[in-house]
N, C-alpha and C positions, 0 to 999 in steps of 0.2 A: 574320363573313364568311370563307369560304373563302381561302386563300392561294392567290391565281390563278399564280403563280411554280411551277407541281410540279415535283417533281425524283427523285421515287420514284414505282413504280405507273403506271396508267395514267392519260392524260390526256384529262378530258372533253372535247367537241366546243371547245365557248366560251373554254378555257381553251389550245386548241394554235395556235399560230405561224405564218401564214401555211402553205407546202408545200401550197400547191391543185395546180400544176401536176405534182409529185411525186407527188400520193397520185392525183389522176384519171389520172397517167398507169399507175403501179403498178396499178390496178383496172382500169383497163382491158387490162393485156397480161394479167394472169393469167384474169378472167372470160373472154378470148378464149382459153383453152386455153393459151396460151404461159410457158414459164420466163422470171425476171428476174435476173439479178445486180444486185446493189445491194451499190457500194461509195463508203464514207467513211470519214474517220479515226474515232477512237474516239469518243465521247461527241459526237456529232456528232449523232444524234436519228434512227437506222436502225431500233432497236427500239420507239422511240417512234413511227414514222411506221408500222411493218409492223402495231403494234397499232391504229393510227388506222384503216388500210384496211381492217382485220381488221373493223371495228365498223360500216363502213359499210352500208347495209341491200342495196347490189348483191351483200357476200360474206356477209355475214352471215344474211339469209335465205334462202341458197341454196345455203351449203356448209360442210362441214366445214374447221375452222382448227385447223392443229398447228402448233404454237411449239417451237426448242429451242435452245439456246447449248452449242455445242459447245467454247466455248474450254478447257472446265477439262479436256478429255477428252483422252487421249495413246494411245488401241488403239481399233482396230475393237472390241473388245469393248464398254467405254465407250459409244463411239456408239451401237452395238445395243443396249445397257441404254436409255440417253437414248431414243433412239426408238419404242422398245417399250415405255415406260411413257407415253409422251406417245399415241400410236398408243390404247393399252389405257383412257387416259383421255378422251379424244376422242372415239372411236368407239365402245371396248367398253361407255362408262357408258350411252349413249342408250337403251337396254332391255335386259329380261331375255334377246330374242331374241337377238338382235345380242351381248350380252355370252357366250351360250352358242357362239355361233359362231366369237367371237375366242377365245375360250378351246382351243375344239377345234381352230382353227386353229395355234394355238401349239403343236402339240405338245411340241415339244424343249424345251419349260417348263411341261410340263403336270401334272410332278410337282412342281413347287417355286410354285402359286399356292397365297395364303391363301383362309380362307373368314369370311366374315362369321356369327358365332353367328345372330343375329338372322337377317338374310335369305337364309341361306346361299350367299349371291353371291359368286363369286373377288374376291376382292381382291389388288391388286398387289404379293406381297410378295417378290418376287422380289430376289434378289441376284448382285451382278456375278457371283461365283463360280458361279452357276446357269446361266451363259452358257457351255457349254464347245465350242460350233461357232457363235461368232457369226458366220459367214456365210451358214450355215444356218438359223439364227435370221432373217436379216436378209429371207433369202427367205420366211420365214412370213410377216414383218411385212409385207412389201410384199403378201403375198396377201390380207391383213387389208384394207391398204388398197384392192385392188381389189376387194373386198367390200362395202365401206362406203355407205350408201344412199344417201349424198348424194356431190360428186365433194367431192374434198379440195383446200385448198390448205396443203402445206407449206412452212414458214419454217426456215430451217437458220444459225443466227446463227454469225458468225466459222468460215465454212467452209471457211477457207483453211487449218485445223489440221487438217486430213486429211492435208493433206501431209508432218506430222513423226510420223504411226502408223508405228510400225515396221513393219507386215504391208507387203507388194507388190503392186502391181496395183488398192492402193483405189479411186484413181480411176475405172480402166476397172470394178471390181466396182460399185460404186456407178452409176455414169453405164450401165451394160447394164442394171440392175434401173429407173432412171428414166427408160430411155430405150421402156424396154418396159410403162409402167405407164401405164393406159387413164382411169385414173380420179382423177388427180390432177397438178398442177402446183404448180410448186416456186420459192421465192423465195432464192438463197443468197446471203445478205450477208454483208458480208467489209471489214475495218479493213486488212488488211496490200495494200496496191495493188498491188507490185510480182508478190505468191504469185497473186493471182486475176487478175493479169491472164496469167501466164504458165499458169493452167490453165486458162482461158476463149477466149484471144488467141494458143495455140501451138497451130499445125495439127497438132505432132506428137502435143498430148495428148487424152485421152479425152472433154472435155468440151470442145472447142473447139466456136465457134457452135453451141452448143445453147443460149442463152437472149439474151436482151435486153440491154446495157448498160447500165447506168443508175446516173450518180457523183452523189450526193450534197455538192451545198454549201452552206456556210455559210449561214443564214438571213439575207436580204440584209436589210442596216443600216436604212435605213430604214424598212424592215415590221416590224424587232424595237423600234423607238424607239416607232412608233406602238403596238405594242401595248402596252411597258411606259407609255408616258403615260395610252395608255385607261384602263390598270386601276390605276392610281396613282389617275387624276380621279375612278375609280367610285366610289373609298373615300376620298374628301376631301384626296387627295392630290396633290403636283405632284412632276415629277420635273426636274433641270435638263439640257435635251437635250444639251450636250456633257457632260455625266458620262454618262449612255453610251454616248455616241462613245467615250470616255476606253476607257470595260471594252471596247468591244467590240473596240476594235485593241487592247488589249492580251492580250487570248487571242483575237483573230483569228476570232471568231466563230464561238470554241464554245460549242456548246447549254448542253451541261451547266454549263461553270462561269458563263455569264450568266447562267441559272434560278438556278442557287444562290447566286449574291450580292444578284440582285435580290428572291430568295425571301426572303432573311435581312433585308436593310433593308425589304421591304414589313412582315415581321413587326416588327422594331423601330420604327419611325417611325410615331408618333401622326398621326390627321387633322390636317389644318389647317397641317402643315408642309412643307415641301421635301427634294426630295431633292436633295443639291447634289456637286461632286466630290469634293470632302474627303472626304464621306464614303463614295462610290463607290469611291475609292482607299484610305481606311480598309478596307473589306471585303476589298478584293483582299487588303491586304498579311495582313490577317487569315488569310483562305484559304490564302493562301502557308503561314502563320506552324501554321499546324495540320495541312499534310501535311510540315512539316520535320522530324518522326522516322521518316515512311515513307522520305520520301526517302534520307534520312540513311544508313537502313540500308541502301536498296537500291544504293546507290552503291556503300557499304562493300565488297560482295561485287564489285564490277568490279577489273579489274587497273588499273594505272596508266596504259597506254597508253588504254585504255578510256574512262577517264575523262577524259583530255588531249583527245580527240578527240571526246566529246560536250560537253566547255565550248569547243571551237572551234567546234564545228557552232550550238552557243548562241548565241557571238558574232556569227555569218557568219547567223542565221535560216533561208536555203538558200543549205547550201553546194554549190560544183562543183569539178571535179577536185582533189579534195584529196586525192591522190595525187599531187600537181603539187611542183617543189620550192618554188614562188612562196607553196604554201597550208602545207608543213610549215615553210618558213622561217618565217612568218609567225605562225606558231601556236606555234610552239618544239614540233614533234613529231620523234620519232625518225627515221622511216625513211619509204618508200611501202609495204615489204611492212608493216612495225606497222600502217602505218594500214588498209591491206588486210586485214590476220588483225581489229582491231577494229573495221574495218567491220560484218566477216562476225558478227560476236558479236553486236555492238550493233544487227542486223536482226535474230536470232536469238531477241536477248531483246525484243525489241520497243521497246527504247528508239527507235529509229529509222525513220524511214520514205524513200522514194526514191521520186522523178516525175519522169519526162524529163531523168536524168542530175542530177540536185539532191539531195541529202541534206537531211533533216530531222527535228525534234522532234515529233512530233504531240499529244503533250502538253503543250500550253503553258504549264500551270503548272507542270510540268519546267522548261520554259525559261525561265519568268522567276526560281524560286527559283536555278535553277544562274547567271543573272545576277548572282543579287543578292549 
């Protein structure tokens, strides 16, 4: 039997988590032509739910889907690579026609495609360094996509690292190109709350009210109890409901690390047995106990104010004015400007997150190994 717990790849219909009223609402702004922001912290289930809607038969038999994760990307060019390979697999693969079109539409990379022995078809073999006007590039790419014979819908994952491209003007370049493009609508999800709201929510910036709102939370406790008992009962299994009370306040009802413990005891635990807390809590600290060489080193690299001020913010869960003397007394920190320059840091590197003046971990297995 399948392990109904996934935690890689896509997740079949039977096997995904409650999100009816996210995902009908998600289908429904974008098949009505309209953009959606979609934001939540990380491993919160955005890429999972954007592929859920992707598969439903109102988008699915009626239009082109392009998927991209922009987080590893640091230049416009990056992006125009990402895009253009996703764009050229989407679209250009659908036929001979259509592949000849994208092709001559690309000019500015019209010398640097491969060709298939066999079917003498372009293939993608494009490299970053083949990008040397990626804004001009980027205008081809959007011509592609007003070309494409079905309308498009684009997903643009963690799109708030547009913000740290060194070029000028991304925003407004980008948001002119989507705001002029006939034949397709855009989904841009984003983990960092405070970066997308201030380019979605500031009048003065290029993408304000140009799409939907729409925050992603936690899969409410209840809906996640019933489903893990369904699929525990299905395979002769029982589960004991406060051990996942237990997980699920303890990372606060994140997707990813619930699936992944619950994944690992469904695979361990024989029919006919229970799952009880002990061993709910066994997994956790296990969990914990196997990211404590990532962590280890990524701490290594912080300064020591840095780190003084992400084991307070641990402690406090969400902290407020900790720039107070009441919060640096309390915490044995240096100063208000220290804690200000490692604020600035630790938002920077993403240890950290901010909502309505509150600081926090978003990673809660961050926060409970730096508890422990």
């Amino acid at each position: 039997m399948e392990n109904p717990f996934v935690i890689v790849g896509k997740i079949k219909p039977e096997y995904f988590c409650d999100r009816e009223e996210e995902s009908a609402r998600l289908v429904r702004q974008v098949t009505n032509q309209g953009n959606v922001v979609l934001m939540s912290p990380r491993r919160l289930g955005k890429t999972g739910l954007i592929d859920f809607c992707f598969e439903k038969p109102a988008i699915k038999n009626h239009y082109i889907t392009i998927s991209i994760d922009i987080l590893r990307t640091s230049s416009l060019n990056e992006f125009t690579y990402l895009l253009g390979r996703a764009v050229f697999e989407s679209i250009g693969l659908r036929s001979q026609k259509v592949m000849k079109r994208v092709v001559a539409t690309l000019k500015s990379l019209s010398g640097s495609f491969g060709y298939d022995p066999v079917t003498n078809m372009p293939t993608f073999d494009i490299k970053l360094g083949d990008i040397t006007n990626p804004a001009y590039t980027l205008e081809e790419i959007f011509t592609c996509i007003e070309q494409a014979e079905k309308r498009c819908i684009i997903a643009i994952d963690e799109f708030q690292q547009i913000t740290s491209y060194p070029e000028k003007n991304i925003e407004a370049l980008l948001r002119t190109h989507i705001q002029h493009s006939a034949n397709a609508n855009f989904i841009f999800a984003g983990s960092e709350r405070h970066l997308m709201n201030e380019m979605f929510l500031d009048a003065a910036r290029p993408f304000y009210n140009s799409a939907d709102i729409m925050m992603l939370a936690p899969i409410n406790e209840d809906k996640y109890q019933s489903f893990v008992k369904q699929h525990f009962e299905d395979s002769k299994r029982l589960v004991d409901a406060q051990a996942v009370h237990t997980i699920y306040q303890a990372v606060e009802g994140n997707t990813y690390y619930l699936q992944k413990i619950f994944h690992d005891l469904y695979a361990e635990l024989e029919a006919g047995t229970t799952c009880s807390i002990v061993q709910t809590n066994k997994a956790l600290q296990q969990l914990i106990d196997e990211n404590h060489q990532k962590y280890s080193e990524v701490l290594s690299r912080l300064t020591l104010p840095q780190k003084e001020l992400l084991y307070a913010i641990a402690a406090e869960k969400r902290a407020t004015q900790i720039t107070s003397g009441a919060f640096i007394r309390k915490h044995h920190l240096k100063s208000a400007s220290s804690v200000q320059a490692a604020t600035k840091k630790l938002l920077e590197y993403h240890f950290l997150s901010t909502e309505n003046g509150a600081y926090y971990i978003d990673d809660q297995l961050l926060r409970l190994w730096l508890l422990r």
